[in-house]
C-alpha positions in Angstrom: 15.2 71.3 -36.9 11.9 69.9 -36.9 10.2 68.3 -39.8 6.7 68.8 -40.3 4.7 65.7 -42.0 0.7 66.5 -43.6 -1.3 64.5 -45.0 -3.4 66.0 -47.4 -6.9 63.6 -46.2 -6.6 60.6 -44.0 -5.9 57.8 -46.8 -2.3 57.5 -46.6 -2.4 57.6 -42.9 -4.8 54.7 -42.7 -2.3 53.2 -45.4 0.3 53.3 -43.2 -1.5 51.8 -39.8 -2.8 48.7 -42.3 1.0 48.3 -43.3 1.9 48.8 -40.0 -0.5 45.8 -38.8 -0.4 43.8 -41.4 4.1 43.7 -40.5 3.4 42.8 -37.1 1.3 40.3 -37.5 3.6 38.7 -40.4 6.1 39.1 -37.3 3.9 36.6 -35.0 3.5 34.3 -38.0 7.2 34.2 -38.4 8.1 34.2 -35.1 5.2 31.1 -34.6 7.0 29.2 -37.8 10.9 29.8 -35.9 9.4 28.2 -32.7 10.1 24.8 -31.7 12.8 23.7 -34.9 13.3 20.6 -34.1 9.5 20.1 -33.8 7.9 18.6 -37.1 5.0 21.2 -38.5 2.2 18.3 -37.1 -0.9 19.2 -35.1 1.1 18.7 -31.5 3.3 21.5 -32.4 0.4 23.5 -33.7 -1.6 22.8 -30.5 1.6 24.0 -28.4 2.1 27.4 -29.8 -1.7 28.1 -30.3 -1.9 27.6 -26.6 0.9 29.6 -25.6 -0.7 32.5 -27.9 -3.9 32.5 -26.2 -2.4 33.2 -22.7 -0.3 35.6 -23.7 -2.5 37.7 -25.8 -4.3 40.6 -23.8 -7.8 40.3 -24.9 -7.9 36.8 -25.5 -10.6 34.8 -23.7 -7.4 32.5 -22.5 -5.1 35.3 -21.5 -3.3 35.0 -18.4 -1.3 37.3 -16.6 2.5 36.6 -16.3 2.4 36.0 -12.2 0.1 32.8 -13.1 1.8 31.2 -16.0 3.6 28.8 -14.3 5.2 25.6 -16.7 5.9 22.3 -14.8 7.8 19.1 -16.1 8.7 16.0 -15.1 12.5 15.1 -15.5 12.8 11.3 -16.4 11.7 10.4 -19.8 10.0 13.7 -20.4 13.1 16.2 -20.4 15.7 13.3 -20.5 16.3 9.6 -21.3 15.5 7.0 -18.6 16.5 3.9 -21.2 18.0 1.3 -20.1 18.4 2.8 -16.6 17.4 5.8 -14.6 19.9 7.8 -15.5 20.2 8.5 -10.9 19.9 4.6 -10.9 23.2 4.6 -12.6 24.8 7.1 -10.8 23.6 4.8 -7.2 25.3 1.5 -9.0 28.7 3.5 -9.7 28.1 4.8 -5.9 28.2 1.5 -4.2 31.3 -0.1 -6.8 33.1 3.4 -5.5 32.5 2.5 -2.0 32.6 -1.0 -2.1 36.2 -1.5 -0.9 34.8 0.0 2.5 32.2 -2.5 3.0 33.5 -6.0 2.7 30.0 -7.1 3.8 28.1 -6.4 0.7 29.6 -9.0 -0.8 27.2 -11.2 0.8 24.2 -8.6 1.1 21.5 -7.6 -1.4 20.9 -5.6 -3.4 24.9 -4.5 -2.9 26.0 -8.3 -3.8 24.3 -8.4 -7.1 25.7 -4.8 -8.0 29.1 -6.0 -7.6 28.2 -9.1 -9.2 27.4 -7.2 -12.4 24.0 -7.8 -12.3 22.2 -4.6 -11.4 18.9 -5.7 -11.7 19.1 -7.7 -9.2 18.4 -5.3 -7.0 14.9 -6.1 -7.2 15.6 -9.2 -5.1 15.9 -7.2 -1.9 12.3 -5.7 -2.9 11.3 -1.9 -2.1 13.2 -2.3 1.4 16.8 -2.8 -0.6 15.8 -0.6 -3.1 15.3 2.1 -0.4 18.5 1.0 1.3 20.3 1.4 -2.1 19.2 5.2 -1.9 20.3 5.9 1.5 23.9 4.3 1.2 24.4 6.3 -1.9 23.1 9.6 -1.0 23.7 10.1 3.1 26.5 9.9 5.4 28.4 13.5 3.8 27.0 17.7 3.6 25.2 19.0 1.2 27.9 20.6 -0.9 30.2 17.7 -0.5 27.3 15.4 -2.2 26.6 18.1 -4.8 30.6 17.7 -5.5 29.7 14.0 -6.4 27.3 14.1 -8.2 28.8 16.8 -10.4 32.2 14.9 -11.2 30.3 12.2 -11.9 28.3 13.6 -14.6 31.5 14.9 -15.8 32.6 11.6 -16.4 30.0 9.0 -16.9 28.4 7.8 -19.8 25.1 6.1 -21.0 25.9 2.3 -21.3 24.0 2.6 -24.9 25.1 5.6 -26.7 28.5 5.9 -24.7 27.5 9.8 -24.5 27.8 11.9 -21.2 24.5 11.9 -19.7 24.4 15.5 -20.0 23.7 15.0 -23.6 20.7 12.8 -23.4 18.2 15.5 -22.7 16.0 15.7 -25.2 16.5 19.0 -27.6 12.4 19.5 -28.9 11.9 19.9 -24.8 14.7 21.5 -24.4 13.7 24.1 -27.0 10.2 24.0 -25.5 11.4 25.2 -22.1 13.0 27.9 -24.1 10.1 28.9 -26.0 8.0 29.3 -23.1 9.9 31.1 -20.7 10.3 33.9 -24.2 6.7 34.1 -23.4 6.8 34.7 -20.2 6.5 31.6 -18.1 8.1 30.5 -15.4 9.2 26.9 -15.8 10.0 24.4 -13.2 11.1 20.8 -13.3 8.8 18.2 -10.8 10.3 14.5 -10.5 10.4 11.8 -8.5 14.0 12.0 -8.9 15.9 13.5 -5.8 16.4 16.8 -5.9 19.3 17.3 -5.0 21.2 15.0 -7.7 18.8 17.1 -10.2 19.8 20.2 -9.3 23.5 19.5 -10.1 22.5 19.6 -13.6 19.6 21.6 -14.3 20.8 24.8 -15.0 22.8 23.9 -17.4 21.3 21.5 -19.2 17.3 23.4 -19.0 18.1 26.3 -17.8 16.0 25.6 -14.6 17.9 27.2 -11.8 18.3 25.1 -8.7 15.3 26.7 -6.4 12.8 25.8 -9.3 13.7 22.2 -8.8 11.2 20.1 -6.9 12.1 16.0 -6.5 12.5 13.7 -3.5 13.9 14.7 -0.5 15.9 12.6 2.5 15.8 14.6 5.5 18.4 17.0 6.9 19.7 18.3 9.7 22.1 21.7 10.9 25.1 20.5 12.4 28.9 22.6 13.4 31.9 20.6 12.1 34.6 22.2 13.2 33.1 25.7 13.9 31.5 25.5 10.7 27.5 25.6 9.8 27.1 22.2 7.4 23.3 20.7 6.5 24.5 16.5 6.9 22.2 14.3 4.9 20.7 11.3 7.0 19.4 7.9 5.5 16.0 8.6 6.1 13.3 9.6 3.3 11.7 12.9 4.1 9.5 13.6 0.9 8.7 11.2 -1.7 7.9 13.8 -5.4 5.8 11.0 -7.2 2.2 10.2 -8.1 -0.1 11.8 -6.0 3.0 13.4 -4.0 3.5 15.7 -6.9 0.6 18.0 -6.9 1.4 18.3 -3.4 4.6 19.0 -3.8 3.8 21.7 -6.5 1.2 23.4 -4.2 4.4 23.2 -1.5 7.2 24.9 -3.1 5.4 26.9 -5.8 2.3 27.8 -4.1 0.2 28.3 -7.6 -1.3 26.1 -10.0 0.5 25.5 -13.3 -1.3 25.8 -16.6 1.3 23.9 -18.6 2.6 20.3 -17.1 4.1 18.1 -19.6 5.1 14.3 -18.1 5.7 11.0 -19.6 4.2 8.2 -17.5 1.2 7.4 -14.9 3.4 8.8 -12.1 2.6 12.1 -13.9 -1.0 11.1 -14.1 -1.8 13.2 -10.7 0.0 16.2 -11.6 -1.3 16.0 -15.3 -5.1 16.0 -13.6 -4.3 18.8 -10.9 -3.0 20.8 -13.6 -5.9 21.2 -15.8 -8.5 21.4 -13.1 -7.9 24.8 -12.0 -10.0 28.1 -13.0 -7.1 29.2 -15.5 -6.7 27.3 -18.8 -5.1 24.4 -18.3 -2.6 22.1 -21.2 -1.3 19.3 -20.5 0.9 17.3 -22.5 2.6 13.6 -22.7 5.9 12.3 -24.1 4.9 9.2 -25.7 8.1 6.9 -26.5 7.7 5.5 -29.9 10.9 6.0 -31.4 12.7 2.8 -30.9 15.5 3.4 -33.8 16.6 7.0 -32.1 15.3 6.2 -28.6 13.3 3.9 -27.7 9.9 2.0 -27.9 7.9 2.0 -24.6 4.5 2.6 -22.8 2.1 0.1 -20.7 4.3 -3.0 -19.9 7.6 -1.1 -19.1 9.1 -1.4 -15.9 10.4 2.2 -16.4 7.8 4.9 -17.6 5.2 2.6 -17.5 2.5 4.8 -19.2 -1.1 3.0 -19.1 -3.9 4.8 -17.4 -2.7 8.5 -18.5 -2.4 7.6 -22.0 -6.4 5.6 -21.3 -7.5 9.2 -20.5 -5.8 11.2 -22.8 -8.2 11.8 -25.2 -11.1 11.9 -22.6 -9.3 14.8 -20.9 -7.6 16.6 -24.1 -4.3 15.9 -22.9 -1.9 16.3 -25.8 0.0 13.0 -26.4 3.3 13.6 -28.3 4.1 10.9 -30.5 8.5 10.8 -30.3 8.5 9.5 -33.6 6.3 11.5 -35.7 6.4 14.8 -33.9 10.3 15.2 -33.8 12.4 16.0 -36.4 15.4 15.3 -33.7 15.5 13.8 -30.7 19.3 14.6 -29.4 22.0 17.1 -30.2 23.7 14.0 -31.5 20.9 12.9 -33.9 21.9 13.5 -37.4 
């Protein structure tokens, strides 16, 4: 049976198409206000979403097609904690206490003698060449999968020397819900760091939701070798890519091939990728963790040894880079946080 609907003139008809609008626009506005909870209602969360609206409304002088909106983030300090340590740096000093009993020699040798002294900072007194060494002893010498194995059990064990949590539970949940948001609207979101990538890619997926081919960090170089009739890729101690600074727009144009229109960082090794990514033809948004929250986090910017964040926070302003202030613009800053 069919049922026949008439409208006697056209006035409930255009009743129904204003009710009809005037619902789904009451939809965006509540869908708008459930975005971001953990966000306070301030003008950087405002600035977020009105963004994210633009480029995804057909019609809208900032609309931009799905192919093109490509998200990029910096890991350290943007998407995670890097106080008191890097949270790989850790991972290198329990490395070298692991293999220690191997190497009677670095008792004597820097930066491994001040490690097992239990003074980790002391690494610095080998300078950049024992910092690099550090990296190499740590992450060569095994396969791919057999270092992926690593650095998994470790995160299954190790906590921060602060909170005593497991590192996987010092990302930070407003970016976390972030990377959520935009990928609902259509973006395709990828994590950029100086951090290797292979220690990052461990972890990403399940703590972002960043599978491991949209992972782009330092690299040490490879090579194809048969171990006992079987295809392995063996790591070697020597650097192949460094992901920081000005190697991060390079790295971008690399493995992604497009320009992103949303790159959110932390410090002035972002500052490159923060530039590149709001140059392009598309509209650009670029956005900056600012640490200010030294009761729930921490307090840091242009004197820190880690995150040092001086000449992108200058420019801010100057370039309308959105700088997120910890303190005021989250209502939360880890699952743990009451």
């Amino acid at each position: 049976m069919r049922l026949h609907i008439r409208f006697p003139d056209g006035r409930l008809a255009r009743a129904l198409i204003v009710g009809l609008l005037f619902s789904c626009g009451a939809i965006e506005r509540a869908f708008a206000q459930d975005a971001l909870p953990s966000w306070n209602d301030t003008a950087s969360r405002a600035r977020i979403i009105d963004f994210v609206h633009a480029t995804t409304t057909e019609g809208d002088q900032g609309y931009v097609a799905p192919e093109d909106r490509i998200a990029v983030f910096d890991n350290d300090g943007t998407l995670w904690s890097e106080m008191p340590i890097y949270i790989q740096f850790a991972f290198m000093l329990d490395r070298v206490k692991t293999l220690a009993p191997e190497h009677s020699e670095w008792k004597e040798k820097e930066p491994f003698k001040s490690i097992l002294s239990g003074d980790p900072m002391g690494v610095g007194k080998g300078g950049e060449k024992g910092v690099v060494e550090l990296a190499m002893t740590t992450h060569s010498g095994m396969t791919t999968d057999e270092f992926a194995k690593i650095v998994a059990d470790w995160f299954a064990s190790a906590r921060h020397p602060t909170t005593g949590r497991a590192y996987s539970e010092m990302t930070f949940v407003p970016m976390r819900e972030l990377l959520d948001y935009l990928r609902a609207n259509g973006f395709k979101t990828y994590i950029v760091s100086g951090g290797g990538v292979e220690f990052m890619r461990a972890i990403s997926e399940k703590a972002y939701g960043i599978p491991p081919e949209q992972v782009i960090g330092s690299t040490i170089a490879t090579e194809y070798a048969i171990v006992d009739d079987i295809p392995v890729l063996k790591r070697l101690p020597k650097i192949d890519f460094v992901d920081d600074g000005k190697g991060k727009p390079v790295g971008i144009n690399k493995f992604i091939g497009r320009r992103p229109i949303f790159v959110a960082g932390n410090s002035d090794g972002d500052y490159e990728m923060l530039r590149w990514g709001t140059a392009g033809k598309a509209p650009g948004f670029a956005m900056i963790v600012h640490h200010t929250d030294a009761q729930r986090e921490a307090d840091y910017d242009r004197n820190s040894e880690i995150g040092k964040l001086d000449k992108a926070l200058d420019e801010a302003e100057r370039r309308n880079w959105l700088v997120v202030d910890m303190k005021k613009d989250w209502k939360k800053v880890f699952g743990f946080d009451k």
